[in-house]
Wavefront OBJ file of the C-alpha trace (Angstrom):
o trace
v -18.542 -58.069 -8.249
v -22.016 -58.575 -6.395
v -22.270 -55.427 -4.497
v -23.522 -55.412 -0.705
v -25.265 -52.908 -0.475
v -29.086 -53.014 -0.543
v -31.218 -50.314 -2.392
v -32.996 -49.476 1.210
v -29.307 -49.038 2.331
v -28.228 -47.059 -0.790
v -31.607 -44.683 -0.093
v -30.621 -43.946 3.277
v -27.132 -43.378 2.527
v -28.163 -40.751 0.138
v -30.808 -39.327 1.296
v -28.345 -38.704 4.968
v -26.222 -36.579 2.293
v -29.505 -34.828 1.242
v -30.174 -33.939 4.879
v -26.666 -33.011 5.236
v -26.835 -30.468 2.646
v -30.174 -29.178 3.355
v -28.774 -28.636 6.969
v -25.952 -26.899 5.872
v -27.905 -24.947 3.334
v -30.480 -23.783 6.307
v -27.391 -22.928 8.575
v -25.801 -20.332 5.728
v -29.425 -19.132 5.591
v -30.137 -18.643 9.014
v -26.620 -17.150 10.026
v -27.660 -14.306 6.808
v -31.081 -13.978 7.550
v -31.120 -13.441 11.556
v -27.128 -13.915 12.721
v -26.120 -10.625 11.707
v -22.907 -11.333 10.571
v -21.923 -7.621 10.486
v -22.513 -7.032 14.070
v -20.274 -9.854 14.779
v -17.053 -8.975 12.336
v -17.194 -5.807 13.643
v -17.044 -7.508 17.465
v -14.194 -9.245 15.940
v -12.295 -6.424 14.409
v -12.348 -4.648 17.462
v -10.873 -7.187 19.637
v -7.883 -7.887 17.263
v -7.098 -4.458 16.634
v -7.457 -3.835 20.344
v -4.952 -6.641 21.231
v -2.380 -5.663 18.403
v -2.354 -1.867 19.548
v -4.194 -0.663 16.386
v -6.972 2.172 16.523
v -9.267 1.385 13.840
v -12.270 3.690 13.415
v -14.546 3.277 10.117
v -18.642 5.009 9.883
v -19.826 1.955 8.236
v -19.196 -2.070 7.845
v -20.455 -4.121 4.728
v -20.842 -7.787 4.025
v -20.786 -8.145 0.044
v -21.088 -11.669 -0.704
v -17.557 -12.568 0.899
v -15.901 -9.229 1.033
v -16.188 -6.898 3.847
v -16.272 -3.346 3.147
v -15.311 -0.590 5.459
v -16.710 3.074 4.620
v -14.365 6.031 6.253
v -11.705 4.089 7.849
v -9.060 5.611 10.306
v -5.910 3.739 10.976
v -3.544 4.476 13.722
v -0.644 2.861 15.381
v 1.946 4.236 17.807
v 4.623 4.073 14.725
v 2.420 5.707 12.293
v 3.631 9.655 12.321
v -0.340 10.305 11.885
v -3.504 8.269 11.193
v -3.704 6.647 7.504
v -7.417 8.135 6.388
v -8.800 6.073 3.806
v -12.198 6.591 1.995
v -12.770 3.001 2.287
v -11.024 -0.268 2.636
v -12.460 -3.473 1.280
v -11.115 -6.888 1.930
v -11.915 -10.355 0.343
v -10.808 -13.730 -0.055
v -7.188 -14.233 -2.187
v -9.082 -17.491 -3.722
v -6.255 -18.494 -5.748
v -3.601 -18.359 -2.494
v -5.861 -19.643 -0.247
v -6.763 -22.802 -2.059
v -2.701 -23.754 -2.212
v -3.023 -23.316 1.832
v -1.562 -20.160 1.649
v -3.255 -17.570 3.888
v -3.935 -14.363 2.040
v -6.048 -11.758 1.269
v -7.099 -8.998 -1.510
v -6.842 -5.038 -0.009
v -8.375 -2.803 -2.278
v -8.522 0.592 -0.473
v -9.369 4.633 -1.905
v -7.994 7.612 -0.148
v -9.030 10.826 -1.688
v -10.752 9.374 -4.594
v -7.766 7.322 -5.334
v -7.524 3.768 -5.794
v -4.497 1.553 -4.364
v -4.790 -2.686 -4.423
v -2.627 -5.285 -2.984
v -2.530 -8.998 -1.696
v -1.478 -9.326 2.047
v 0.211 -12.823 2.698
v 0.870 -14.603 6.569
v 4.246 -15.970 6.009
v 5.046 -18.222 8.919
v 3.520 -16.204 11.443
v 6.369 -13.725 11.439
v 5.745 -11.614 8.143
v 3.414 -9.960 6.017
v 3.885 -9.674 2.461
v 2.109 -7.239 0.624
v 2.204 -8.416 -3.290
v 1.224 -7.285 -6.586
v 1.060 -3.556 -4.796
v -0.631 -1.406 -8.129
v -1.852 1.904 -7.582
v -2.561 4.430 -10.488
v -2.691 8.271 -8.584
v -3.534 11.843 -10.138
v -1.169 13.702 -8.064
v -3.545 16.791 -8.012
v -5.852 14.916 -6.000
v -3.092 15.425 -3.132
v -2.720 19.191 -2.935
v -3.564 19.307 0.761
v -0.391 16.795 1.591
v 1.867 18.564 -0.543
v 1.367 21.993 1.021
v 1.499 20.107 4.610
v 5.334 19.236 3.263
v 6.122 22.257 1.377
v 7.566 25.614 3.049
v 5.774 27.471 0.427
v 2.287 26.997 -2.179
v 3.167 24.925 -4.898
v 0.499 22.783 -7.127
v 1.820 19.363 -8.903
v 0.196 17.335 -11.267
v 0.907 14.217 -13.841
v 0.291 10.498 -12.748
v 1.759 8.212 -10.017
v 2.002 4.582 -10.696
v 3.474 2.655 -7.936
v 4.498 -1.203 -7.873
v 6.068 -3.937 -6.332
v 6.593 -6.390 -3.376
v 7.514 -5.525 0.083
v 7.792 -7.589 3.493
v 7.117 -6.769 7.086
v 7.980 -7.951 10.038
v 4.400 -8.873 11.490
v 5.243 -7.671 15.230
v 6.631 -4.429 14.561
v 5.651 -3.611 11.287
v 8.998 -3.008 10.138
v 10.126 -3.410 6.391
v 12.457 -5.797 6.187
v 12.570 -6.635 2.603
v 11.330 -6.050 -0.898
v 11.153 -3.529 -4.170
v 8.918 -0.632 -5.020
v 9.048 1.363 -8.207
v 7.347 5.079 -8.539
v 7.158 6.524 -11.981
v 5.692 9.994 -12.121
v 4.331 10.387 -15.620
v 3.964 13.903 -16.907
v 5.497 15.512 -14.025
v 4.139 19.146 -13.515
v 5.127 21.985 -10.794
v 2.965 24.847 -11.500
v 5.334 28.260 -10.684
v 6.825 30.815 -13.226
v 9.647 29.458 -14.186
v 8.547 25.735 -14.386
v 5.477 26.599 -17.114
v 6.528 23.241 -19.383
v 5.788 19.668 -18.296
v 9.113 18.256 -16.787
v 8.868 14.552 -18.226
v 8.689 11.474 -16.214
v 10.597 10.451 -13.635
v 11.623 7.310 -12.167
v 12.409 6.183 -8.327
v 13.186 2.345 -7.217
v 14.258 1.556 -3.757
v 15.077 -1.878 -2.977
v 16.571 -3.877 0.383
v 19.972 -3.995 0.486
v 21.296 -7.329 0.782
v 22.632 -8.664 4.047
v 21.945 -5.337 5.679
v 19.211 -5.132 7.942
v 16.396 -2.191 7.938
v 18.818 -0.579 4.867
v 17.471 0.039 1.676
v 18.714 1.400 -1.576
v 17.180 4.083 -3.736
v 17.872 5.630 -7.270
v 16.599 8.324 -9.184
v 16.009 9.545 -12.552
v 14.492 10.701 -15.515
v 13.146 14.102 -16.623
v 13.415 16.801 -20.007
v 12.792 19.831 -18.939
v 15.132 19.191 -15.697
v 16.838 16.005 -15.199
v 17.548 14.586 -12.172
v 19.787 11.466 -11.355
v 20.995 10.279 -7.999
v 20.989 7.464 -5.722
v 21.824 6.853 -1.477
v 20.239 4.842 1.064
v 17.320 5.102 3.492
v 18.311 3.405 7.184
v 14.545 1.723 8.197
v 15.829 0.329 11.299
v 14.141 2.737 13.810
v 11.207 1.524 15.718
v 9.433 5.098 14.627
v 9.476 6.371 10.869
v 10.344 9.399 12.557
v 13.459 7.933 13.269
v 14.218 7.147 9.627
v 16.759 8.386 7.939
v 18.328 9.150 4.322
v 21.534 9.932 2.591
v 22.489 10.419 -0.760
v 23.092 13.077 -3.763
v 21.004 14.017 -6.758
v 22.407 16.018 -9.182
v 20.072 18.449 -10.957
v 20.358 19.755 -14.864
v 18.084 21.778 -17.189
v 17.679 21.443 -20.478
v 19.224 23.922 -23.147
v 16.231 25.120 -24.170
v 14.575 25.807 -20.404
v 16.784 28.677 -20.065
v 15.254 30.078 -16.984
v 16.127 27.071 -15.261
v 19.457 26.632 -16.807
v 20.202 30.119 -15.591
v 19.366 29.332 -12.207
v 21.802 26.260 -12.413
v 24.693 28.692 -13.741
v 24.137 27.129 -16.991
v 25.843 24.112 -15.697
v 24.563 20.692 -13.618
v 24.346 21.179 -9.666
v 24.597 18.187 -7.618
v 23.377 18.641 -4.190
v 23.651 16.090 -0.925
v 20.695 14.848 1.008
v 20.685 14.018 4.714
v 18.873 13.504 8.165
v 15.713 12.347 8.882
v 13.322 11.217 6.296
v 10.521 13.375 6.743
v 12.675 16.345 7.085
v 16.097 15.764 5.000
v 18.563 18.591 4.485
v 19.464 19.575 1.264
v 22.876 20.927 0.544
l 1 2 3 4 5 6 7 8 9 10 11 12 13 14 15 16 17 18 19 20 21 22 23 24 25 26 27 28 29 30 31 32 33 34 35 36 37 38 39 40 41 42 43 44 45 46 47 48 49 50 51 52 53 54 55 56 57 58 59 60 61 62 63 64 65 66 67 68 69 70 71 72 73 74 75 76 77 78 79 80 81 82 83 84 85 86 87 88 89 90 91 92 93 94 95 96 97 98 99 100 101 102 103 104 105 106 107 108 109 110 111 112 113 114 115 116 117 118 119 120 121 122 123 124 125 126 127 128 129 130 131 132 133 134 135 136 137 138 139 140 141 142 143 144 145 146 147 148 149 150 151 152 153 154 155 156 157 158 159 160 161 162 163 164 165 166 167 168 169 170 171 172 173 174 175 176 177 178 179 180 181 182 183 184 185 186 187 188 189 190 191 192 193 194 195 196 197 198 199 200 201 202 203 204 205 206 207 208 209 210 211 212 213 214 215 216 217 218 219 220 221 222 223 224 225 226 227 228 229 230 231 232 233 234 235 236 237 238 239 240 241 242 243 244 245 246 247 248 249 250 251 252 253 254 255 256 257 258 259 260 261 262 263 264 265 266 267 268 269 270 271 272 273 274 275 276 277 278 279 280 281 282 283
Protein backbone atom coordinates (compact mmCIF):
# COMPACT_ATOMS: atom_id res chain seq x y z
CA UNK A 1 0.00 0.00 0.00
CA UNK A 2 1.63 3.46 -1.07
CA UNK A 3 0.93 5.52 1.90
CA UNK A 4 -0.34 9.29 1.53
CA UNK A 5 1.10 10.81 3.76
CA UNK A 6 4.19 12.99 3.14
CA UNK A 7 7.20 13.10 5.63
CA UNK A 8 6.52 17.13 6.02
CA UNK A 9 2.94 15.92 6.89
CA UNK A 10 4.10 13.03 9.16
CA UNK A 11 6.56 15.88 11.02
CA UNK A 12 3.81 18.08 11.69
CA UNK A 13 1.52 15.50 12.77
CA UNK A 14 3.97 14.53 15.36
CA UNK A 15 5.49 17.19 16.35
CA UNK A 16 1.38 18.75 17.09
CA UNK A 17 1.44 15.64 19.63
CA UNK A 18 4.82 16.94 20.98
CA UNK A 19 3.25 20.36 21.56
CA UNK A 20 0.30 18.70 22.94
CA UNK A 21 2.18 17.05 25.57
CA UNK A 22 4.52 19.74 26.36
CA UNK A 23 1.28 21.87 26.88
CA UNK A 24 -0.19 19.55 29.04
CA UNK A 25 3.04 18.92 30.85
CA UNK A 26 3.40 22.95 31.49
CA UNK A 27 -0.35 23.06 32.62
CA UNK A 28 0.27 20.17 35.57
CA UNK A 29 3.34 22.34 36.27
CA UNK A 30 1.90 25.56 36.47
CA UNK A 31 -1.40 24.49 38.36
CA UNK A 32 1.56 22.89 41.22
CA UNK A 33 3.88 25.53 41.04
CA UNK A 34 1.55 28.82 41.34
CA UNK A 35 -2.37 27.35 41.34
CA UNK A 36 -2.32 26.36 44.79
CA UNK A 37 -4.25 23.48 44.59
CA UNK A 38 -4.71 23.30 48.40
CA UNK A 39 -6.34 26.58 48.70
CA UNK A 40 -8.76 25.48 46.17
CA UNK A 41 -9.80 21.74 47.62
CA UNK A 42 -10.23 23.27 50.66
CA UNK A 43 -12.77 26.02 48.78
CA UNK A 44 -14.26 22.91 47.53
CA UNK A 45 -14.65 20.93 50.67
CA UNK A 46 -16.30 23.62 52.25
CA UNK A 47 -18.97 24.18 49.81
CA UNK A 48 -19.99 20.43 49.66
CA UNK A 49 -19.98 19.90 53.19
CA UNK A 50 -21.86 23.16 53.55
CA UNK A 51 -24.60 22.04 51.06
CA UNK A 52 -24.89 18.39 52.54
CA UNK A 53 -25.31 19.77 56.23
CA UNK A 54 -21.86 18.47 57.35
CA UNK A 55 -19.51 20.57 59.77
CA UNK A 56 -16.13 19.67 58.83
CA UNK A 57 -13.31 21.39 60.73
CA UNK A 58 -9.55 20.04 60.20
CA UNK A 59 -6.02 22.47 61.37
CA UNK A 60 -4.32 21.47 58.28
CA UNK A 61 -4.89 20.28 54.41
CA UNK A 62 -2.17 18.27 52.38
CA UNK A 63 -1.72 17.47 48.74
CA UNK A 64 0.59 14.21 48.62
CA UNK A 65 1.01 13.35 45.13
CA UNK A 66 -2.83 12.45 44.63
CA UNK A 67 -3.98 12.00 48.15
CA UNK A 68 -5.26 14.71 50.26
CA UNK A 69 -4.51 14.64 53.80
CA UNK A 70 -6.45 16.27 56.53
CA UNK A 71 -4.55 16.89 60.01
CA UNK A 72 -7.18 17.19 63.16
CA UNK A 73 -10.40 16.66 61.51
CA UNK A 74 -13.87 17.26 63.24
CA UNK A 75 -16.92 15.71 61.78
CA UNK A 76 -20.40 16.61 62.67
CA UNK A 77 -23.83 16.03 61.37
CA UNK A 78 -27.24 16.62 62.95
CA UNK A 79 -27.54 12.56 63.32
CA UNK A 80 -24.21 12.11 64.77
CA UNK A 81 -24.90 11.92 68.84
CA UNK A 82 -21.42 13.99 68.97
CA UNK A 83 -18.63 15.04 66.57
CA UNK A 84 -16.39 12.00 65.15
CA UNK A 85 -12.65 13.48 66.18
CA UNK A 86 -10.15 11.97 64.10
CA UNK A 87 -6.32 12.58 64.25
CA UNK A 88 -6.31 12.70 60.60
CA UNK A 89 -8.16 11.54 57.59
CA UNK A 90 -6.44 10.90 54.30
CA UNK A 91 -8.16 10.20 51.07
CA UNK A 92 -6.83 8.96 47.62
CA UNK A 93 -7.73 7.57 44.45
CA UNK A 94 -9.39 3.68 44.56
CA UNK A 95 -7.20 3.15 41.17
CA UNK A 96 -8.32 -0.25 40.67
CA UNK A 97 -12.37 0.81 40.98
CA UNK A 98 -12.01 3.77 39.28
CA UNK A 99 -10.45 2.46 36.13
CA UNK A 100 -13.67 -0.17 35.75
CA UNK A 101 -15.80 3.31 35.91
CA UNK A 102 -16.61 2.70 39.24
CA UNK A 103 -16.41 5.81 41.45
CA UNK A 104 -14.52 5.13 44.64
CA UNK A 105 -12.18 6.08 46.97
CA UNK A 106 -9.47 4.82 49.71
CA UNK A 107 -10.27 6.37 53.58
CA UNK A 108 -7.52 5.74 55.71
CA UNK A 109 -8.23 7.69 58.95
CA UNK A 110 -6.39 7.55 62.91
CA UNK A 111 -8.32 8.52 65.95
CA UNK A 112 -6.33 8.30 69.07
CA UNK A 113 -3.32 6.81 67.57
CA UNK A 114 -5.42 4.21 65.98
CA UNK A 115 -5.61 3.25 62.52
CA UNK A 116 -9.04 2.34 60.66
CA UNK A 117 -9.09 1.93 56.43
CA UNK A 118 -11.87 1.49 54.07
CA UNK A 119 -13.00 1.99 50.34
CA UNK A 120 -16.10 4.33 49.95
CA UNK A 121 -18.10 3.41 46.68
CA UNK A 122 -21.08 5.90 44.79
CA UNK A 123 -23.54 3.30 43.93
CA UNK A 124 -26.09 4.87 41.65
CA UNK A 125 -26.23 8.04 43.30
CA UNK A 126 -28.31 6.67 46.13
CA UNK A 127 -25.69 4.67 48.32
CA UNK A 128 -22.43 4.55 49.76
CA UNK A 129 -20.66 1.46 50.31
CA UNK A 130 -17.96 1.34 52.58
CA UNK A 131 -15.78 -1.99 51.65
CA UNK A 132 -12.94 -3.91 52.82
CA UNK A 133 -13.60 -1.91 56.38
CA UNK A 134 -10.10 -3.31 58.47
CA UNK A 135 -9.20 -1.74 61.55
CA UNK A 136 -6.71 -3.33 64.11
CA UNK A 137 -7.45 -1.25 67.79
CA UNK A 138 -5.58 -1.55 71.29
CA UNK A 139 -8.57 -1.05 73.34
CA UNK A 140 -6.47 0.78 76.07
CA UNK A 141 -5.98 3.50 73.79
CA UNK A 142 -9.86 4.24 74.51
CA UNK A 143 -9.99 4.65 78.27
CA UNK A 144 -11.52 8.12 78.06
CA UNK A 145 -14.73 6.60 75.96
CA UNK A 146 -15.13 3.79 78.14
CA UNK A 147 -15.40 5.76 81.37
CA UNK A 148 -17.80 8.32 79.33
CA UNK A 149 -20.12 4.88 79.06
CA UNK A 150 -19.39 3.29 82.26
CA UNK A 151 -21.29 4.20 85.68
CA UNK A 152 -18.15 3.39 87.42
CA UNK A 153 -13.85 3.29 86.63
CA UNK A 154 -13.08 0.34 84.85
CA UNK A 155 -9.78 -0.14 82.49
CA UNK A 156 -10.03 -2.77 79.39
CA UNK A 157 -7.47 -3.96 77.30
CA UNK A 158 -6.73 -6.82 74.45
CA UNK A 159 -7.18 -6.06 70.63
CA UNK A 160 -10.15 -5.02 68.41
CA UNK A 161 -10.21 -6.16 64.89
CA UNK A 162 -13.18 -5.06 63.03
CA UNK A 163 -14.33 -6.10 59.35
CA UNK A 164 -16.71 -6.13 56.77
CA UNK A 165 -19.08 -4.38 54.25
CA UNK A 166 -21.82 -2.05 55.04
CA UNK A 167 -24.23 0.26 52.84
CA UNK A 168 -25.78 3.63 53.36
CA UNK A 169 -28.33 5.33 52.14
CA UNK A 170 -26.41 8.48 50.66
CA UNK A 171 -29.23 11.13 51.76
CA UNK A 172 -29.69 10.18 55.19
CA UNK A 173 -26.89 8.24 56.05
CA UNK A 174 -28.83 5.43 57.16
CA UNK A 175 -27.52 1.72 57.13
CA UNK A 176 -29.43 -0.11 55.09
CA UNK A 177 -27.44 -3.14 54.48
CA UNK A 178 -24.32 -5.14 55.09
CA UNK A 179 -22.03 -7.34 57.74
CA UNK A 180 -19.52 -6.34 60.35
CA UNK A 181 -17.57 -8.71 62.52
CA UNK A 182 -15.73 -7.51 65.99
CA UNK A 183 -13.41 -9.97 67.58
CA UNK A 184 -11.90 -8.79 70.82
CA UNK A 185 -8.69 -10.74 71.22
CA UNK A 186 -7.36 -11.11 74.72
CA UNK A 187 -10.19 -9.50 76.36
CA UNK A 188 -9.14 -7.84 79.74
CA UNK A 189 -11.34 -5.89 82.54
CA UNK A 190 -8.98 -4.83 85.11
CA UNK A 191 -11.10 -5.14 88.76
CA UNK A 192 -10.57 -7.72 91.64
CA UNK A 193 -12.35 -10.32 90.73
CA UNK A 194 -11.64 -10.30 86.91
CA UNK A 195 -7.49 -10.57 87.50
CA UNK A 196 -7.23 -13.42 84.45
CA UNK A 197 -7.55 -12.57 80.75
CA UNK A 198 -11.22 -13.49 79.72
CA UNK A 199 -10.44 -14.96 76.10
CA UNK A 200 -11.73 -13.64 72.92
CA UNK A 201 -14.87 -12.82 72.02
CA UNK A 202 -16.81 -12.65 68.97
CA UNK A 203 -19.81 -10.18 67.75
CA UNK A 204 -21.39 -10.23 64.00
CA UNK A 205 -24.37 -8.19 63.17
CA UNK A 206 -25.75 -8.48 59.84
CA UNK A 207 -29.10 -6.92 57.87
CA UNK A 208 -31.89 -8.85 58.21
CA UNK A 209 -33.37 -9.81 55.08
CA UNK A 210 -36.49 -8.15 53.75
CA UNK A 211 -36.67 -6.03 56.86
CA UNK A 212 -35.82 -2.59 56.57
CA UNK A 213 -33.35 -0.57 59.10
CA UNK A 214 -33.33 -4.24 61.19
CA UNK A 215 -30.30 -5.93 61.80
CA UNK A 216 -29.24 -9.08 63.49
CA UNK A 217 -26.52 -9.57 66.06
CA UNK A 218 -24.85 -12.61 67.88
CA UNK A 219 -22.48 -13.06 70.48
CA UNK A 220 -19.91 -15.25 71.80
CA UNK A 221 -16.84 -16.58 72.90
CA UNK A 222 -14.84 -16.25 76.15
CA UNK A 223 -12.83 -18.78 79.04
CA UNK A 224 -12.75 -17.18 81.90
CA UNK A 225 -16.60 -16.04 81.40
CA UNK A 226 -18.50 -17.04 78.45
CA UNK A 227 -20.98 -15.22 76.97
CA UNK A 228 -23.49 -16.27 74.14
CA UNK A 229 -26.55 -14.45 72.94
CA UNK A 230 -28.12 -12.98 70.03
CA UNK A 231 -31.37 -10.15 69.30
CA UNK A 232 -31.78 -7.44 66.96
CA UNK A 233 -30.88 -3.75 66.68
CA UNK A 234 -34.01 -1.59 64.93
CA UNK A 235 -31.74 1.22 62.70
CA UNK A 236 -34.72 2.77 61.32
CA UNK A 237 -34.69 6.07 63.34
CA UNK A 238 -33.58 9.17 61.63
CA UNK A 239 -31.25 9.78 64.99
CA UNK A 240 -28.94 6.91 66.47
CA UNK A 241 -30.41 8.13 69.48
CA UNK A 242 -33.44 6.69 68.42
CA UNK A 243 -31.92 3.23 67.94
CA UNK A 244 -32.85 0.55 69.61
CA UNK A 245 -31.88 -3.17 70.78
CA UNK A 246 -33.34 -6.34 72.08
CA UNK A 247 -32.06 -9.52 72.88
CA UNK A 248 -30.55 -11.94 75.76
CA UNK A 249 -27.02 -12.99 76.57
CA UNK A 250 -26.54 -15.50 78.88
CA UNK A 251 -23.43 -15.24 81.07
CA UNK A 252 -21.23 -18.37 82.62
CA UNK A 253 -17.87 -18.64 84.44
CA UNK A 254 -15.60 -21.07 84.24
CA UNK A 255 -15.05 -23.80 87.05
CA UNK A 256 -11.96 -22.71 87.89
CA UNK A 257 -12.84 -18.65 88.13
CA UNK A 258 -14.59 -19.31 91.25
CA UNK A 259 -15.11 -15.77 92.26
CA UNK A 260 -17.06 -15.29 89.30
CA UNK A 261 -18.83 -18.53 89.41
CA UNK A 262 -19.89 -17.56 92.89
CA UNK A 263 -21.30 -14.46 91.81
CA UNK A 264 -23.35 -16.44 89.11
CA UNK A 265 -24.68 -18.90 91.98
CA UNK A 266 -22.41 -21.37 90.54
CA UNK A 267 -24.78 -21.71 87.71
CA UNK A 268 -25.26 -19.73 84.04
CA UNK A 269 -27.41 -16.38 84.27
CA UNK A 270 -29.06 -15.27 81.23
CA UNK A 271 -30.10 -11.75 81.33
CA UNK A 272 -32.47 -9.62 78.66
CA UNK A 273 -31.36 -6.50 76.92
CA UNK A 274 -33.63 -3.63 75.89
CA UNK A 275 -34.28 0.13 74.94
CA UNK A 276 -32.28 2.41 73.33
CA UNK A 277 -28.91 1.61 72.04
CA UNK A 278 -26.78 3.88 73.77
CA UNK A 279 -28.48 3.26 76.98
CA UNK A 280 -30.01 -0.49 76.98
CA UNK A 281 -31.45 -1.99 80.14
CA UNK A 282 -30.17 -4.97 81.41
CA UNK A 283 -32.36 -7.38 83.25
Amino acid sequence: MISLISPATESRHVSWQRLCLAFVLALLLFVLIRWQPEQWLQHEIDQQTRINGIDLYYQALHIEGLSVRMEHASIQTSRLPSPVVLDSLSISPAWSLLLSGTRAVDIKATLYGQSVEAVLVWKKNKYIEIHDLNAFLDVDAFQSLWKQRMPFPVRAGGRLMLSGHIQLDALSGLPVDGQLDVAWQQARIDLPMFNKPLGDYQLGLKAAPHASGVWQWTLGGGTEVRLSGSGQLDLSGKLPQQWTINGRVQIQAAPEAKTIASMLGNQAKTFRISGKLFNARVQ
